[in-house]
C-alpha positions as CSV (number, residue, x, y, z in Angstrom):
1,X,148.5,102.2,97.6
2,X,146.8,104.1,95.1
3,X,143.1,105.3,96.4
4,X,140.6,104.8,93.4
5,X,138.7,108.3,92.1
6,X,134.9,108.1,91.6
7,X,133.8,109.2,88.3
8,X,130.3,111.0,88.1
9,X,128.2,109.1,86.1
10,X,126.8,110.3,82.8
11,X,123.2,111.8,83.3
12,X,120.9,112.4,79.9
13,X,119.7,116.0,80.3
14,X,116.5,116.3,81.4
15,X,113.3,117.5,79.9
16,X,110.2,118.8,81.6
17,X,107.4,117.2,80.0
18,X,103.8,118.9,80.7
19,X,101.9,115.6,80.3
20,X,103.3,113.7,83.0
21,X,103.5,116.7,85.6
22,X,99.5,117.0,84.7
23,X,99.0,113.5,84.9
24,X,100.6,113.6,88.4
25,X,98.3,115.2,90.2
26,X,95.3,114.2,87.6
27,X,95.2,110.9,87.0
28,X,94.1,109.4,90.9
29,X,91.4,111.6,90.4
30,X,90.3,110.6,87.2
31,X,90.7,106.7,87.8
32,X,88.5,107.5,90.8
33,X,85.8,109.0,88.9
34,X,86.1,106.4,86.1
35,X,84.8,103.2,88.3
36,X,82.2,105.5,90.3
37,X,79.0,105.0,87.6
38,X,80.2,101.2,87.6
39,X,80.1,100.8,91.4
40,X,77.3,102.7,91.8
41,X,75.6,100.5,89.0
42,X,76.8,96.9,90.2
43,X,75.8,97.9,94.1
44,X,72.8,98.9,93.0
45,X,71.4,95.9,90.7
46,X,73.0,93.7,93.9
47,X,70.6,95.8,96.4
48,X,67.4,95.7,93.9
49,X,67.9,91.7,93.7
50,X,68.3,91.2,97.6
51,X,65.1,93.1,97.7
52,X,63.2,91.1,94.9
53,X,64.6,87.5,96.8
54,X,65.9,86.7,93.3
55,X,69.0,85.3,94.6
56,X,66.1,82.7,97.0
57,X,64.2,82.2,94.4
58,X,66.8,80.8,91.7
59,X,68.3,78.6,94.8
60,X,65.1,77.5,95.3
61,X,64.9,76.4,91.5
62,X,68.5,74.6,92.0
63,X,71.1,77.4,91.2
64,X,74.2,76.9,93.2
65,X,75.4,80.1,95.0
66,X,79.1,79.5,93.1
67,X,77.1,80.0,90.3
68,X,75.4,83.1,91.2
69,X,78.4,84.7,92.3
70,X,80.4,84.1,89.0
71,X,77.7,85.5,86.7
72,X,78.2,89.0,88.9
73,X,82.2,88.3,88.6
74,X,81.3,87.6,85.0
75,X,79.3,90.8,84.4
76,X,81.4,93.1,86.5
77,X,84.5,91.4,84.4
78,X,83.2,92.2,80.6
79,X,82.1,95.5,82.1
80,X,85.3,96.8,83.6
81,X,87.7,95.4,80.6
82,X,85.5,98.0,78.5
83,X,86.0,100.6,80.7
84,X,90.1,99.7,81.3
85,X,90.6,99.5,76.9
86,X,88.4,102.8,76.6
87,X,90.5,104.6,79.3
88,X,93.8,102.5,78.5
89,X,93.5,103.7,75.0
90,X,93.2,107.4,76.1
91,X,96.4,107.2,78.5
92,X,98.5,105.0,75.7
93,X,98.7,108.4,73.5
94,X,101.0,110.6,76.1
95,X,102.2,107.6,78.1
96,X,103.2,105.2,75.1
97,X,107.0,106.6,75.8
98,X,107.4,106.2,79.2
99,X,105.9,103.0,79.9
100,X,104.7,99.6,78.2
101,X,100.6,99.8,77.0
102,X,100.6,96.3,78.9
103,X,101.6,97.3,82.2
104,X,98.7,100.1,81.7
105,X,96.1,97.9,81.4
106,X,97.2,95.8,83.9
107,X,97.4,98.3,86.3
108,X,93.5,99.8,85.3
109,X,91.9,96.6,85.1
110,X,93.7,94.7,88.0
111,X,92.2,98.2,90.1
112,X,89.1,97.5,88.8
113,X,88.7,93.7,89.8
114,X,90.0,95.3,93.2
115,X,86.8,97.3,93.3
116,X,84.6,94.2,92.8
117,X,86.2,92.4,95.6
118,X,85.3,95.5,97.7
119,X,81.8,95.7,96.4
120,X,81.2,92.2,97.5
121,X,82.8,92.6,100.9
122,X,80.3,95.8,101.5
């Protein structure tokens, strides 16, 4: 019985690349800071209309509350796909090679819808 040899397999030689090793440590950061103005904005218009009762007055008028709550999904939505092609247009230049530009944007603007669902459970 003849034991079979394991061969190593063939490994491309690898090359540091500065742009990932920055965006490694970087880019949490940086996402963070991107949605802070938006949540800050959204939470506060949301505040400023509990206070005015404009919520009580448009149900009072015959708004449904579905309805009220898609036109802030609605607005958050237009806002943060503007802010996930500005910065998914920024991270396509060093990232094109490594990854698909689709799975980029995905990623920023699914994070971003995440951050509305949060604003609304606050």
């Amino acid at each position: 019985m003849i034991a079979a040899m394991t061969v190593p397999m063939d490994v491309p030689f690898f090359v540091a690349d500065p742009f990932v090793g920055i965006m490694y440590f970087s880019l949490k950061w940086f996402l963070m800071l991107m949605f802070i103005p938006l949540v800050y904005r959204v939470t506060y218009r949301m505040v400023k209309e509990k206070e005015l009762r404009t919520k009580e007055i448009m149900s009072m008028m015959g708004m449904s509350a579905s309805s009220y709550w898609l036109s802030w999904l609605f607005y958050f939505t237009c806002i943060n796909t503007l802010m996930s092609t500005c910065a998914w247009a920024i991270l396509c230049f060093g990232c094109m090679r490594y990854t698909d530009g689709m799975v980029i944007f995905l990623m920023l603007w699914l994070y971003g819808q995440a951050i509305f669902g949060y604003i609304m459970l606050c």
